[in-house]
TORDODREN-225497 format. One line per field, with one value per residue: residue in one letter; x, y, z of N, C-alpha, C in turn. Coordinates in pm, whole numbers. Example, Ala and Ser with C-alpha at 12.3 -4.5 7.8 and 13.67 -1.06 7.14 Angstrom:
2
r	A	S $
n_xx	1319	1285 $
n_yy	-569	-225 $
n_zz	780	708 $
ca_xx	1230	1367 $
ca_yy	-450	-106 $
ca_zz	780	714 $
c_xx	1320	1290 $
c_yy	-330	3 $
c_zz	780	787 $
This chain:
89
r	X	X	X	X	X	X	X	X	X	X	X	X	X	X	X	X	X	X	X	X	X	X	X	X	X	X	X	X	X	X	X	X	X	X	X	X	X	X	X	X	X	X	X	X	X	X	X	X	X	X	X	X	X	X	X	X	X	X	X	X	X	X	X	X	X	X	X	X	X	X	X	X	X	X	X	X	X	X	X	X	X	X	X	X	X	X	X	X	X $
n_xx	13969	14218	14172	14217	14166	14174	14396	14499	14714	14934	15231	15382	15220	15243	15228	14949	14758	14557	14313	14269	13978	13865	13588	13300	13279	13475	13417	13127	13036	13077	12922	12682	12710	12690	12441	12273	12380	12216	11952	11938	11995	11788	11535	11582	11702	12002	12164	12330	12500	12596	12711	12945	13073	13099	13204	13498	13579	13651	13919	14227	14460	14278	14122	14336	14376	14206	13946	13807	13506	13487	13529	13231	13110	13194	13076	12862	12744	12864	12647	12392	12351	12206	12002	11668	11592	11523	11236	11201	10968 $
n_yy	-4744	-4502	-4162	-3826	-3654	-3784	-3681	-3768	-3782	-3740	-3571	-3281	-3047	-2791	-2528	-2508	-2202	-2070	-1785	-1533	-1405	-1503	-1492	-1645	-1659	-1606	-1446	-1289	-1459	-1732	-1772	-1772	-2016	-2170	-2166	-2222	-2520	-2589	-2513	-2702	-2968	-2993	-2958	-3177	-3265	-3421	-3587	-3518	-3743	-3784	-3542	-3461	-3711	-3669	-3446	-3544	-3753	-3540	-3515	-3537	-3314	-3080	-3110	-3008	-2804	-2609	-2423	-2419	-2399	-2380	-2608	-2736	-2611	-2706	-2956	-2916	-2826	-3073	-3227	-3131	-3123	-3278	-3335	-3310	-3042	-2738	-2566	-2653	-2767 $
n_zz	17822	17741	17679	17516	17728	17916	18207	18406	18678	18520	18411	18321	18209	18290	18525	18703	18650	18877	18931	19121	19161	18953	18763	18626	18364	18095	17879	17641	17496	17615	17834	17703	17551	17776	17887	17638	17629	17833	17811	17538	17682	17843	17727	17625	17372	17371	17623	17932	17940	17613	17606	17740	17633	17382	17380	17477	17308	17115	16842	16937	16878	16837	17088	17276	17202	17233	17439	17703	17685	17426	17399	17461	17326	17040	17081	17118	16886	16737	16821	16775	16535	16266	16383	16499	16657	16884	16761	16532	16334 $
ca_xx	14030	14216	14127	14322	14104	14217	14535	14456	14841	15064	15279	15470	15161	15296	15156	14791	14743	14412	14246	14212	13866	13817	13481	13223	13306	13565	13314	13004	12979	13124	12802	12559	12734	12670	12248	12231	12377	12134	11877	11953	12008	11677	11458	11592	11757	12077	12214	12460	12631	12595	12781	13052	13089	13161	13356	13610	13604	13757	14049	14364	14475	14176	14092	14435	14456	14076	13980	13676	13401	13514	13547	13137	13092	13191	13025	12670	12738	12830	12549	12252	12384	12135	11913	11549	11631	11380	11169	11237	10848 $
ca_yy	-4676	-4352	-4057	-3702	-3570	-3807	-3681	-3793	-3850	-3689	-3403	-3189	-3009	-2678	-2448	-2494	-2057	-2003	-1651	-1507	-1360	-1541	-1465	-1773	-1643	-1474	-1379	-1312	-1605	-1822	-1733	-1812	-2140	-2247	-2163	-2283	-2636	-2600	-2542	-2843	-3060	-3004	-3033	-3391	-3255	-3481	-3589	-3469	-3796	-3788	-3413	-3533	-3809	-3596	-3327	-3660	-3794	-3442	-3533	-3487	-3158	-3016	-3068	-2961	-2654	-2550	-2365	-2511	-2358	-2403	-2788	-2723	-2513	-2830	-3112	-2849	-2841	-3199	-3312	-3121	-3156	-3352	-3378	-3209	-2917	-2668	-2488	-2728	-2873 $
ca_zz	17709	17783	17581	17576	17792	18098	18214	18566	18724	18466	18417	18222	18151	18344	18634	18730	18751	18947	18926	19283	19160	18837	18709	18537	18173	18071	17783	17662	17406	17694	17908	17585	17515	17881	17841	17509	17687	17928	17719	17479	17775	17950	17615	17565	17274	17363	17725	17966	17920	17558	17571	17792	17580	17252	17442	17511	17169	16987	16838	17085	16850	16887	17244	17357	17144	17245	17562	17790	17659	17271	17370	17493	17160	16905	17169	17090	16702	16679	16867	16717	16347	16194	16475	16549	16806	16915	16663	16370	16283 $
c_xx	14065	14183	14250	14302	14146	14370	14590	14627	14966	15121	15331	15322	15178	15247	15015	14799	14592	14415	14218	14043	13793	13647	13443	13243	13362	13563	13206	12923	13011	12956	12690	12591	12689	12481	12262	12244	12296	12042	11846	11890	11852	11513	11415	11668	11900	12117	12368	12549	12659	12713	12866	13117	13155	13252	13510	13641	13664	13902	14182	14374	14367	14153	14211	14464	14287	14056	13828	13560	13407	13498	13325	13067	13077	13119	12892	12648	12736	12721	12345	12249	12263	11984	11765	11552	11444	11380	11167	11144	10843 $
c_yy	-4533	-4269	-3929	-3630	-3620	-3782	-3630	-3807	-3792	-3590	-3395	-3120	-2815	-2638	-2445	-2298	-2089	-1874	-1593	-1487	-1386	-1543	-1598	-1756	-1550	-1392	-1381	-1445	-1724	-1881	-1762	-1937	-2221	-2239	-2246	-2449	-2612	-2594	-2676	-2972	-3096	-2983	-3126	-3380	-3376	-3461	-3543	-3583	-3831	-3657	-3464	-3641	-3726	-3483	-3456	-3742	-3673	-3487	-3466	-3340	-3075	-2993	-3030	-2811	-2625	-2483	-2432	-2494	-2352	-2575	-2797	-2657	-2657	-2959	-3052	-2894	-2988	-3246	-3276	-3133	-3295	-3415	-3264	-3145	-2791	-2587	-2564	-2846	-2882 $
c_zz	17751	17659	17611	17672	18008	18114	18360	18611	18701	18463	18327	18170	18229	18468	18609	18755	18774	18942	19070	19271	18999	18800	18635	18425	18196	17908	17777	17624	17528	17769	17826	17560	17639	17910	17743	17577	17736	17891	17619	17587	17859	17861	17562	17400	17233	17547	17801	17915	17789	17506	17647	17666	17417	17289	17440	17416	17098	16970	16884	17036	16879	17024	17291	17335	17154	17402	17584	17749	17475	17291	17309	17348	17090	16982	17115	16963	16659	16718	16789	16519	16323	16274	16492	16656	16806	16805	16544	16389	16168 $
């Protein structure tokens, strides 16, 4: 089943730019969203391939009009919504 997210082959999607000296976040929240995963993830809160797995289910508008670390943002939110995360006895 393809998803929007595979778009292994195709084009018309423009110029790849690379950063000569692109930096790991190009914010701060970027840099807190990537702990917080890591955190989650290594709690047992929900699995990498469980977060993968909801990053690749957002609906096409969404994931196309989101930036990498916003996908990682709504894959966190959907996944602990309704779920027991840390601190919640």
């Amino acid at each position: 089943m393809s998803r929007v997210n595979d778009v292994g082959g195709q084009t018309g999607f423009g110029v790849l730019e690379i950063e000569g000296d692109e930096p790991a976040f190009h914010a701060d929240w970027e840099a807190r969203v990537f702990a917080l995963n890591a955190a989650l993830v290594r709690n047992g809160v929900y699995t990498l391939d469980e977060f993968r797995d909801t990053v690749e289910r957002m609906a096409p508008a969404e994931y196309l009009a989101a930036s990498y670390y916003e996908r990682w943002l709504h894959a966190i939110e959907t996944l602990v919504a309704g779920r027991k995360v840390l601190g919640d006895e």
